[in-house]
mmCIF file as gemmi writes it, N, C-alpha and C atoms, coordinates in Angstrom:
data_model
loop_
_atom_site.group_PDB
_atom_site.id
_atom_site.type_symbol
_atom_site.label_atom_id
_atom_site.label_alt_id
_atom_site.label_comp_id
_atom_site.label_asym_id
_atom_site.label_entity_id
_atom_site.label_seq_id
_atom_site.pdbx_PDB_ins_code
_atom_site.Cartn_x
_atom_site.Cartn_y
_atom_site.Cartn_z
_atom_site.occupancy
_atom_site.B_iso_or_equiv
_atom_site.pdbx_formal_charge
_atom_site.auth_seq_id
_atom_site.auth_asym_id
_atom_site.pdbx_PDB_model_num
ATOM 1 N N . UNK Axp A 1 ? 0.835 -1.184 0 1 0 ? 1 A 1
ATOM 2 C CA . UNK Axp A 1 ? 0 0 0 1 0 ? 1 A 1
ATOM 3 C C . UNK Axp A 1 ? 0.879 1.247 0 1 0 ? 1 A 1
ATOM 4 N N . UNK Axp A 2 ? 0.375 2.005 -0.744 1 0 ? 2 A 1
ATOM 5 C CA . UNK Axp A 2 ? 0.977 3.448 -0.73 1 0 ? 2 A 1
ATOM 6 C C . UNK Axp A 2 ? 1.164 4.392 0.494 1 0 ? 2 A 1
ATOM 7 N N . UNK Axp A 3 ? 1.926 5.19 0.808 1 0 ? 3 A 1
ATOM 8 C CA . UNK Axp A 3 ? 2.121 6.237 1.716 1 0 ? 3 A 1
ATOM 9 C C . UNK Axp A 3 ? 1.463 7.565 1.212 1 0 ? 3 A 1
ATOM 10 N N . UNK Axp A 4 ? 0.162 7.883 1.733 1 0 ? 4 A 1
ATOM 11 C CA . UNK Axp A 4 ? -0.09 9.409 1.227 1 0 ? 4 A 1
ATOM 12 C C . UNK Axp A 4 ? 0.538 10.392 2.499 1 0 ? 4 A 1
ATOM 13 N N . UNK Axp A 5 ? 1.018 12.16 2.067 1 0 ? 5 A 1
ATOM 14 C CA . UNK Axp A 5 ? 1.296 12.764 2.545 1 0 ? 5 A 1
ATOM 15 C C . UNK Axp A 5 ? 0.21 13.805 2.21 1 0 ? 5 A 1
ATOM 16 N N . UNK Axp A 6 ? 0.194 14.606 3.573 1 0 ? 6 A 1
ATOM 17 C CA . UNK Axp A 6 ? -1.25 15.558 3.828 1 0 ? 6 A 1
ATOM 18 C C . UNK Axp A 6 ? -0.675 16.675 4.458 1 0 ? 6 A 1
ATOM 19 N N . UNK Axp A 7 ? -1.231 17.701 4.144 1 0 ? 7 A 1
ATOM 20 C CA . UNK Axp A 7 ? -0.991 19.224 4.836 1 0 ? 7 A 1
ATOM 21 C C . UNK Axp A 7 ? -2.049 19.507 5.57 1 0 ? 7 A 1
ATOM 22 N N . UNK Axp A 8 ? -2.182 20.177 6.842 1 0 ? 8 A 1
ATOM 23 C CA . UNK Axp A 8 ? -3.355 20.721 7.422 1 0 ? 8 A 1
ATOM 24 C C . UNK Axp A 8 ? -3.766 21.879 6.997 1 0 ? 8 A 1
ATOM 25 N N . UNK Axp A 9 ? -4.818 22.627 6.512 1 0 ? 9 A 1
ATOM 26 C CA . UNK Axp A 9 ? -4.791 24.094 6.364 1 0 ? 9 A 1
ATOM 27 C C . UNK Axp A 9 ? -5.016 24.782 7.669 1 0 ? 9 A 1
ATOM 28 N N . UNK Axp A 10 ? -5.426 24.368 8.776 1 0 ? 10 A 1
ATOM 29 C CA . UNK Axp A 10 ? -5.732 24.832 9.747 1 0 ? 10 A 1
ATOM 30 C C . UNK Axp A 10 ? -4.215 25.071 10.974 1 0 ? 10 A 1
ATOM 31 N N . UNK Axp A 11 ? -4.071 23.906 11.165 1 0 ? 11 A 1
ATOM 32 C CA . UNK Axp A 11 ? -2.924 24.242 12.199 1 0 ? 11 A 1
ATOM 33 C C . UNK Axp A 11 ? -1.632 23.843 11.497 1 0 ? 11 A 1
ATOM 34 N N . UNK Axp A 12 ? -1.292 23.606 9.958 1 0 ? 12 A 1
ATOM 35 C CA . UNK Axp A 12 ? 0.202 23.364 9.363 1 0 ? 12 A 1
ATOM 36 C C . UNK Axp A 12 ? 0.456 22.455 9.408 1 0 ? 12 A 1
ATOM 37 N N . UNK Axp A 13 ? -0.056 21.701 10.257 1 0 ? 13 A 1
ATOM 38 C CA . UNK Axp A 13 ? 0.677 20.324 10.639 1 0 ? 13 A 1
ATOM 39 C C . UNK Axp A 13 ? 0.761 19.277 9.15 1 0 ? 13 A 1
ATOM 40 N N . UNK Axp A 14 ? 1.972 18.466 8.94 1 0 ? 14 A 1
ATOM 41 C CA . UNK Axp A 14 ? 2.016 17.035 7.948 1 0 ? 14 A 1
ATOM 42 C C . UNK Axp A 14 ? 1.936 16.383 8.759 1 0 ? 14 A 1
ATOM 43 N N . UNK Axp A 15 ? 1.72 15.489 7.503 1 0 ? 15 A 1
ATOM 44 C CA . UNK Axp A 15 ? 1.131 13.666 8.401 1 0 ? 15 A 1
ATOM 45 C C . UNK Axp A 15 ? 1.117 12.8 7.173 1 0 ? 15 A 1
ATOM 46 N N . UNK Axp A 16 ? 1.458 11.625 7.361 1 0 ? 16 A 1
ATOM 47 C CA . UNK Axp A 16 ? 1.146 10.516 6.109 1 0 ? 16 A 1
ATOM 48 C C . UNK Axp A 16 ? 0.114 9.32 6.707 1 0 ? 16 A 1
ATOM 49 N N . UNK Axp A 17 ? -0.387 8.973 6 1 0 ? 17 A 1
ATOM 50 C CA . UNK Axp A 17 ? -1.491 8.075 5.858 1 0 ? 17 A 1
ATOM 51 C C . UNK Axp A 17 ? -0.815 6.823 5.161 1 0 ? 17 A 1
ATOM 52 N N . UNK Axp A 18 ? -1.029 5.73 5.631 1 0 ? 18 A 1
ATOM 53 C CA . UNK Axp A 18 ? -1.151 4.635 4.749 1 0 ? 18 A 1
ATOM 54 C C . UNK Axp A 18 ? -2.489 3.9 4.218 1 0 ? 18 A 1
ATOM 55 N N . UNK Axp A 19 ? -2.515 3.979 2.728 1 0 ? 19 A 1
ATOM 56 C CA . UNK Axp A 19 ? -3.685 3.543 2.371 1 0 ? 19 A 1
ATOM 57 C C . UNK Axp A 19 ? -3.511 2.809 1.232 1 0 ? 19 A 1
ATOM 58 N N . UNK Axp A 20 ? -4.63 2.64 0.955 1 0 ? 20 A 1
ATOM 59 C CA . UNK Axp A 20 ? -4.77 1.03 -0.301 1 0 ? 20 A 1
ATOM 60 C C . UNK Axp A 20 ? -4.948 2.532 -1.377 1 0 ? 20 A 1
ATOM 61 N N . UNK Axp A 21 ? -5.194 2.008 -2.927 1 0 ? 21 A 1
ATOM 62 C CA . UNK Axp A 21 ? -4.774 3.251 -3.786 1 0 ? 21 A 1
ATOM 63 C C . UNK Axp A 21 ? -6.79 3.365 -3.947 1 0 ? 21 A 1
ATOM 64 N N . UNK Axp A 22 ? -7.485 2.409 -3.552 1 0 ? 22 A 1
ATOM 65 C CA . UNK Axp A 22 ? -8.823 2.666 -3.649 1 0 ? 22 A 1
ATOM 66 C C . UNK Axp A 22 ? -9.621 3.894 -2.659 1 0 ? 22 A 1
ATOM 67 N N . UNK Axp A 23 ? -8.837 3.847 -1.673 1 0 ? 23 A 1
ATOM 68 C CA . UNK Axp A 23 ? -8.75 4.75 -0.682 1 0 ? 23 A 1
ATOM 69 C C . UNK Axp A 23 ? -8.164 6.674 -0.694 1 0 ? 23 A 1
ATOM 70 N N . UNK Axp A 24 ? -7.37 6.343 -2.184 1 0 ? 24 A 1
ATOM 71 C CA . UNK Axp A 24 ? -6.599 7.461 -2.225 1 0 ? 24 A 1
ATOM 72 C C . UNK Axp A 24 ? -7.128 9.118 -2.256 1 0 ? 24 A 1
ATOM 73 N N . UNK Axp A 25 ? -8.535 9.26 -2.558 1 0 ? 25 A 1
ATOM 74 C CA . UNK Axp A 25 ? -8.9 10.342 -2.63 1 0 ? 25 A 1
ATOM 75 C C . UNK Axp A 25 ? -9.864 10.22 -1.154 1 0 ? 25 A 1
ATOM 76 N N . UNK Axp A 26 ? -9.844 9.616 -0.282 1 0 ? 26 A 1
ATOM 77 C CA . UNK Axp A 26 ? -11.113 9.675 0.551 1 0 ? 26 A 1
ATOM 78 C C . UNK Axp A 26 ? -10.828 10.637 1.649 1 0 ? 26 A 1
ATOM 79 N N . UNK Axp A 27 ? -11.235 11.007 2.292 1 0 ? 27 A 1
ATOM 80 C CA . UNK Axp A 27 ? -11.63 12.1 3.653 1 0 ? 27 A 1
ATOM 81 C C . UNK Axp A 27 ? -10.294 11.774 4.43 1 0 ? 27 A 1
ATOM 82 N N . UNK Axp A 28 ? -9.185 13.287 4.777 1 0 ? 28 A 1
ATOM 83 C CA . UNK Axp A 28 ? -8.34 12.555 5.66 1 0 ? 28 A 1
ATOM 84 C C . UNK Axp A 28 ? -8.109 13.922 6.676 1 0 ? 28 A 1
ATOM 85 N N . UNK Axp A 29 ? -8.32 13.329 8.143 1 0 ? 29 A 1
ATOM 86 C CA . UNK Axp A 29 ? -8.589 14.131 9.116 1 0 ? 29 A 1
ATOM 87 C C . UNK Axp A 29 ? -7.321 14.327 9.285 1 0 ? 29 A 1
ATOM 88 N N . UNK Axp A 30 ? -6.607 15.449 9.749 1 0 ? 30 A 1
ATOM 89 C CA . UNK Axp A 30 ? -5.558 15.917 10.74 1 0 ? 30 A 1
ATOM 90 C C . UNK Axp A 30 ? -5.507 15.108 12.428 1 0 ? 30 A 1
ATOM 91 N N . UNK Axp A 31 ? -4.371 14.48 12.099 1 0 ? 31 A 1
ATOM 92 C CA . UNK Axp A 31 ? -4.372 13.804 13.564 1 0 ? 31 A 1
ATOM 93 C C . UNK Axp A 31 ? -4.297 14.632 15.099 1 0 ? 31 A 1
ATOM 94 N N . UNK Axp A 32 ? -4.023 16.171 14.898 1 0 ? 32 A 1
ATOM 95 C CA . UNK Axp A 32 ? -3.765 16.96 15.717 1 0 ? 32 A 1
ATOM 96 C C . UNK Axp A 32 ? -4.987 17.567 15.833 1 0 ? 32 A 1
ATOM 97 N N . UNK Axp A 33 ? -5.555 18.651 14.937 1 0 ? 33 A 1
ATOM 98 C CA . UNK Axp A 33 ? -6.727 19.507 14.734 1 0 ? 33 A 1
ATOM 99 C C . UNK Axp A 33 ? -8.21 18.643 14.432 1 0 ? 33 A 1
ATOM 100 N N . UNK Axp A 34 ? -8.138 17.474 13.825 1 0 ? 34 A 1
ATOM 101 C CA . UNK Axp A 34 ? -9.123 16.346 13.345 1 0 ? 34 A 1
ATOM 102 C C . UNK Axp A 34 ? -9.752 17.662 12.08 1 0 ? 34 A 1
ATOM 103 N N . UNK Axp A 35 ? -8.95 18.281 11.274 1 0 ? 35 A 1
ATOM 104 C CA . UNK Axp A 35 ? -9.723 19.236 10.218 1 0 ? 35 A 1
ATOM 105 C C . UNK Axp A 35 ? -9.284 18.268 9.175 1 0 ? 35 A 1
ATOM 106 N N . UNK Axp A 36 ? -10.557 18.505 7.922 1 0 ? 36 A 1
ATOM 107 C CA . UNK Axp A 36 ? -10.173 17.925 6.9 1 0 ? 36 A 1
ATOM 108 C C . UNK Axp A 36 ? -8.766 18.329 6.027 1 0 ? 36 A 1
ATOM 109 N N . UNK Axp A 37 ? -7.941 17.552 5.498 1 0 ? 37 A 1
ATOM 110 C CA . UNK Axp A 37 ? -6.408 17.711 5.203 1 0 ? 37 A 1
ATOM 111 C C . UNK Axp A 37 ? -6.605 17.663 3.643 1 0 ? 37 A 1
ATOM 112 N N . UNK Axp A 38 ? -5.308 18.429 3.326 1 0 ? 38 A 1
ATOM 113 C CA . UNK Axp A 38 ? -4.754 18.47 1.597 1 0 ? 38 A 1
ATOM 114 C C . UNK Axp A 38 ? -3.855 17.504 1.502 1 0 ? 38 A 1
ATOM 115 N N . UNK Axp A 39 ? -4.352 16.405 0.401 1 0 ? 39 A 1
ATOM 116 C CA . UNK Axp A 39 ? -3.393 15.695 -0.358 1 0 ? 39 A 1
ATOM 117 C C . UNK Axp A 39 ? -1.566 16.557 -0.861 1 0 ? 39 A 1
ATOM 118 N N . UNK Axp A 40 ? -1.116 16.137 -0.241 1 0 ? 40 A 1
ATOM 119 C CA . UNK Axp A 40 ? 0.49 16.796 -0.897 1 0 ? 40 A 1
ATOM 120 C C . UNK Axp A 40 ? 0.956 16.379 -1.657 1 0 ? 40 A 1
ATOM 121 N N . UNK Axp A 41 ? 1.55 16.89 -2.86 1 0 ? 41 A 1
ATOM 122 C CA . UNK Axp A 41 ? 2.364 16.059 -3.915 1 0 ? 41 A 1
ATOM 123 C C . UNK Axp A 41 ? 3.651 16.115 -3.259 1 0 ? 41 A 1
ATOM 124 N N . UNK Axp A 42 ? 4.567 15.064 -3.422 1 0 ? 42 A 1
ATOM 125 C CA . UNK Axp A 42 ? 5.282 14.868 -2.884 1 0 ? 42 A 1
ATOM 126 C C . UNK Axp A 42 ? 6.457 14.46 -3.924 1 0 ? 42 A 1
ATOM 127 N N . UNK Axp A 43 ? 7.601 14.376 -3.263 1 0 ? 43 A 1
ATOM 128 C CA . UNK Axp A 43 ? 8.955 13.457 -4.238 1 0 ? 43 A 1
ATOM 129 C C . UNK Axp A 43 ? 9.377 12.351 -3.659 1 0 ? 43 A 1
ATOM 130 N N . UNK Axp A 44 ? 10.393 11.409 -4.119 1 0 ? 44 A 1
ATOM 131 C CA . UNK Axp A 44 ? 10.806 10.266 -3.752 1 0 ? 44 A 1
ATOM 132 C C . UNK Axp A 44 ? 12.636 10.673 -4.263 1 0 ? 44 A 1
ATOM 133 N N . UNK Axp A 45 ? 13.205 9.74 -3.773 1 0 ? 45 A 1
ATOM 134 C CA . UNK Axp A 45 ? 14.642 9.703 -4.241 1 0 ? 45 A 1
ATOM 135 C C . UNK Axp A 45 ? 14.936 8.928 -4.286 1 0 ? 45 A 1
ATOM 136 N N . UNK Axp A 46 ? 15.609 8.41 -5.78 1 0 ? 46 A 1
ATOM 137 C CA . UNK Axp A 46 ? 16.201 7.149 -5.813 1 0 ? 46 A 1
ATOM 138 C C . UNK Axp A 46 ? 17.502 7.113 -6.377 1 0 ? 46 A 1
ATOM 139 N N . UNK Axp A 47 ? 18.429 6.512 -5.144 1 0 ? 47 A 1
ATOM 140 C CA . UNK Axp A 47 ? 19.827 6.819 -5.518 1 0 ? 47 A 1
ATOM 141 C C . UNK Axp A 47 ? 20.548 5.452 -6.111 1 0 ? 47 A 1
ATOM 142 N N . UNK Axp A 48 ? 21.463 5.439 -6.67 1 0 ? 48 A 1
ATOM 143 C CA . UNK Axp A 48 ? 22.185 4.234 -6.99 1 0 ? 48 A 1
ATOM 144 C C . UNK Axp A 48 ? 23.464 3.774 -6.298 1 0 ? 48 A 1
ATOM 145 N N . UNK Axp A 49 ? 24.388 2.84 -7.25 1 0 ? 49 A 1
ATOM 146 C CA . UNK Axp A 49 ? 25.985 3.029 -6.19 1 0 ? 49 A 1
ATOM 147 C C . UNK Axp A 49 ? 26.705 2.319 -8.154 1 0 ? 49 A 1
ATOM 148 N N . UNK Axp A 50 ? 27.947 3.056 -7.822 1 0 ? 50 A 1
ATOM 149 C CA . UNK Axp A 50 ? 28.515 2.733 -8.725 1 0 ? 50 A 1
ATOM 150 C C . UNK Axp A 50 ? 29.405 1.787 -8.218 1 0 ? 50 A 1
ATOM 151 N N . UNK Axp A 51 ? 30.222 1.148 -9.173 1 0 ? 51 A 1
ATOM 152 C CA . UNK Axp A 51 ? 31.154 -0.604 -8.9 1 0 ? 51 A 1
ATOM 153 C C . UNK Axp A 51 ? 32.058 -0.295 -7.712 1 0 ? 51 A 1
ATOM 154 N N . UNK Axp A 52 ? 32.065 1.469 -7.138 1 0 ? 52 A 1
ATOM 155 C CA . UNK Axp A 52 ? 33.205 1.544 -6.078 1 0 ? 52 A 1
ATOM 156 C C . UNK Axp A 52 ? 32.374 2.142 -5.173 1 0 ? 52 A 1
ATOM 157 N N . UNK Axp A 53 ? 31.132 1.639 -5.503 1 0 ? 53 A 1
ATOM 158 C CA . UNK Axp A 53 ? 30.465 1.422 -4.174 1 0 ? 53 A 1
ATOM 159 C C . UNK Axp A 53 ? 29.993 3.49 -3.755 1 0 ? 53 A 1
ATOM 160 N N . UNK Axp A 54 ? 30.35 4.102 -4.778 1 0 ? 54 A 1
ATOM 161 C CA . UNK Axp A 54 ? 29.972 5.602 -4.446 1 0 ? 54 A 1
ATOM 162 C C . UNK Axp A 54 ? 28.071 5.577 -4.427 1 0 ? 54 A 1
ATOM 163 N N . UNK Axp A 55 ? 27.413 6.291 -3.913 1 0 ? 55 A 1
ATOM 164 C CA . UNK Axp A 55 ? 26.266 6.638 -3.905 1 0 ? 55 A 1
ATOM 165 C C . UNK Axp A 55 ? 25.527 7.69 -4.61 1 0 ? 55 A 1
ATOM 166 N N . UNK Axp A 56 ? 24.938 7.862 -5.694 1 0 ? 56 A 1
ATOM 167 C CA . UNK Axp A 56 ? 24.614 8.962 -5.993 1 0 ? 56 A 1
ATOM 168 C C . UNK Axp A 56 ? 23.297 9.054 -6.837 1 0 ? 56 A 1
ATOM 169 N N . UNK Axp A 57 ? 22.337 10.259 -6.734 1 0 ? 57 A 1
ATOM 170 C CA . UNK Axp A 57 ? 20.757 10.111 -7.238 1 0 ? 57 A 1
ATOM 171 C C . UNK Axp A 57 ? 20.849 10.133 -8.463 1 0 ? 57 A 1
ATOM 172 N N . UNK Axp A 58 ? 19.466 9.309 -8.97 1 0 ? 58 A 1
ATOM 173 C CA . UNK Axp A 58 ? 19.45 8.932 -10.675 1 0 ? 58 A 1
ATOM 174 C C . UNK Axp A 58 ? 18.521 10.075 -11.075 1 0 ? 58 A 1
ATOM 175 N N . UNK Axp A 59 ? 18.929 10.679 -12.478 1 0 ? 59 A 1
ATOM 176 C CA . UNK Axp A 59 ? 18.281 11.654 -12.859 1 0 ? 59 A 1
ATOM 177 C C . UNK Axp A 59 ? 18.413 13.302 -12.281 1 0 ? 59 A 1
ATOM 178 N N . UNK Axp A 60 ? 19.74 12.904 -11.657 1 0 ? 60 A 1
ATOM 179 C CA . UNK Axp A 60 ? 19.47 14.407 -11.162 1 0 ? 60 A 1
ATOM 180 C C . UNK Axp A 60 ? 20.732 14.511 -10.289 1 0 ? 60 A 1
ATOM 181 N N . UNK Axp A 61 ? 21.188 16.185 -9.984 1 0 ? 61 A 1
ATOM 182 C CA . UNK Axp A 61 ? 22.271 15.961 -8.449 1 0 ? 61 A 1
ATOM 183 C C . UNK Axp A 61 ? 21.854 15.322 -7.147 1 0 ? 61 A 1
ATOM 184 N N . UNK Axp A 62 ? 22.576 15.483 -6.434 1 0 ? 62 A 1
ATOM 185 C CA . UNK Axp A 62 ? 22.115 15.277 -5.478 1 0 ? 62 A 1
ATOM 186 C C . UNK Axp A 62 ? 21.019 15.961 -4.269 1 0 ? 62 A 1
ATOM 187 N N . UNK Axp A 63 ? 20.848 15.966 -3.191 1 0 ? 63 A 1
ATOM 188 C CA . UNK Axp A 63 ? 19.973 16.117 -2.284 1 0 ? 63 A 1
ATOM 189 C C . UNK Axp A 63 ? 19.458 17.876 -2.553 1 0 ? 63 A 1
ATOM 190 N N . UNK Axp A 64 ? 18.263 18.193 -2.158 1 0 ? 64 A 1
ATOM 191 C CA . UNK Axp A 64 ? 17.972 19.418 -2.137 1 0 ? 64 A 1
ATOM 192 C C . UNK Axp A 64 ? 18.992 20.632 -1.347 1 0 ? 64 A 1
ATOM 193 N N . UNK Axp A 65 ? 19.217 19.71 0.031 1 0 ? 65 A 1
ATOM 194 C CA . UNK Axp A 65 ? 20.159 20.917 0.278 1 0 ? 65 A 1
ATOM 195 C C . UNK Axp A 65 ? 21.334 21.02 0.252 1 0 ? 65 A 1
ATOM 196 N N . UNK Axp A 66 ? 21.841 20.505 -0.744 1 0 ? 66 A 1
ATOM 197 C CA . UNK Axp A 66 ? 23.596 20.92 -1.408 1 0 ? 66 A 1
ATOM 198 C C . UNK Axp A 66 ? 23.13 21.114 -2.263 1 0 ? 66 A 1
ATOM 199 N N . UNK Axp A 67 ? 24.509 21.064 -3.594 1 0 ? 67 A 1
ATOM 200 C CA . UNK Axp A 67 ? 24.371 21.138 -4.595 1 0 ? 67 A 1
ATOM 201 C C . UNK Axp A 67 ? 25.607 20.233 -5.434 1 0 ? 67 A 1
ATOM 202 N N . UNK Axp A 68 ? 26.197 18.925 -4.628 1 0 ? 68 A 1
ATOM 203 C CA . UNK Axp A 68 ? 27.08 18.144 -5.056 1 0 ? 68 A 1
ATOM 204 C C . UNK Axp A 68 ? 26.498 17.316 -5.497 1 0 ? 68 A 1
ATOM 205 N N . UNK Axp A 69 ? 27.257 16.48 -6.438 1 0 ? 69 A 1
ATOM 206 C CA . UNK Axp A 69 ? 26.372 15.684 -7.548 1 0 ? 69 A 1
ATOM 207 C C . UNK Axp A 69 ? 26.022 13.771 -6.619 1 0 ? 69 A 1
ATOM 208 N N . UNK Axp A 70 ? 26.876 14.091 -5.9 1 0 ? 70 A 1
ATOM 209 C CA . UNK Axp A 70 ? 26.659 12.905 -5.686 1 0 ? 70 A 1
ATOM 210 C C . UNK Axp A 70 ? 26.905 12.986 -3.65 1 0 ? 70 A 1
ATOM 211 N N . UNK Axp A 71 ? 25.839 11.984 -2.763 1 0 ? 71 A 1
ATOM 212 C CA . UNK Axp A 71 ? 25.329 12.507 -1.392 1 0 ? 71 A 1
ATOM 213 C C . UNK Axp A 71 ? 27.171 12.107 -0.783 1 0 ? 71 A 1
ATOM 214 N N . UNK Axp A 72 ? 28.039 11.41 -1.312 1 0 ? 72 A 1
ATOM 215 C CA . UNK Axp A 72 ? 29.201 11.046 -0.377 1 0 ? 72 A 1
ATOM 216 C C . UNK Axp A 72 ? 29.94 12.229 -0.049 1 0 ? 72 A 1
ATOM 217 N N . UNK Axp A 73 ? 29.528 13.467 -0.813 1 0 ? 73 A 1
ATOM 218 C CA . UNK Axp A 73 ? 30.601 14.293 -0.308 1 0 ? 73 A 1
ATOM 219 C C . UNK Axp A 73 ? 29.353 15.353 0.523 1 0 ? 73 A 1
ATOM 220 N N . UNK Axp A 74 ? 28.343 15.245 1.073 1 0 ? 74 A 1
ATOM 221 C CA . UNK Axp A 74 ? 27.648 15.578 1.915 1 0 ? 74 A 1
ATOM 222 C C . UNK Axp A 74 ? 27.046 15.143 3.011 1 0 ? 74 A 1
ATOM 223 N N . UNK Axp A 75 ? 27.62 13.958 2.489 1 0 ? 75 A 1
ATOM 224 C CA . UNK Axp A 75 ? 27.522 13.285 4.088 1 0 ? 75 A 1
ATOM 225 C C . UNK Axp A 75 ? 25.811 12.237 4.246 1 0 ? 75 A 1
ATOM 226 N N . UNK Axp A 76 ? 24.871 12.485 2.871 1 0 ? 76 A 1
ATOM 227 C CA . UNK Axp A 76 ? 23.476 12.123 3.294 1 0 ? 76 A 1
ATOM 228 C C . UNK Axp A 76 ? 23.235 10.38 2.634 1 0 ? 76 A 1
């Protein structure tokens, strides 16, 4: 099952939900405020490793907050 991520409009708060994908648009309360929540679009990261074993994301540099191409020289 998928992980949805939700914004509160009321008190800010995120939160993820786990749900089946039949489920994906249905009613999702704020676990803090119990107000109805916004679906978030969200990202994923998928990194690889090259034959010396370096780490680094496919399709793109690395992590949002650097700007090195690959996470070993940032430490993530």
């Amino acid at each position: 099952m998928p992980i949805y991520e939700y914004n509160c409009p009321k008190c800010k708060s995120s939160f993820e939900l786990l749900r089946s994908m039949n489920e994906s648009n249905a009613e999702a309360r704020c676990p803090v405020c119990n107000t109805p929540s916004n679906k978030a679009l969200s990202r994923f990261a998928c990194y690889t490793k090259d034959n010396s074993g370096v780490s680094s994301s496919v399709g793109g540099s690395g992590c949002s907050g650097c700007s090195a191409s690959n996470c070993g020289s940032c430490g993530h």
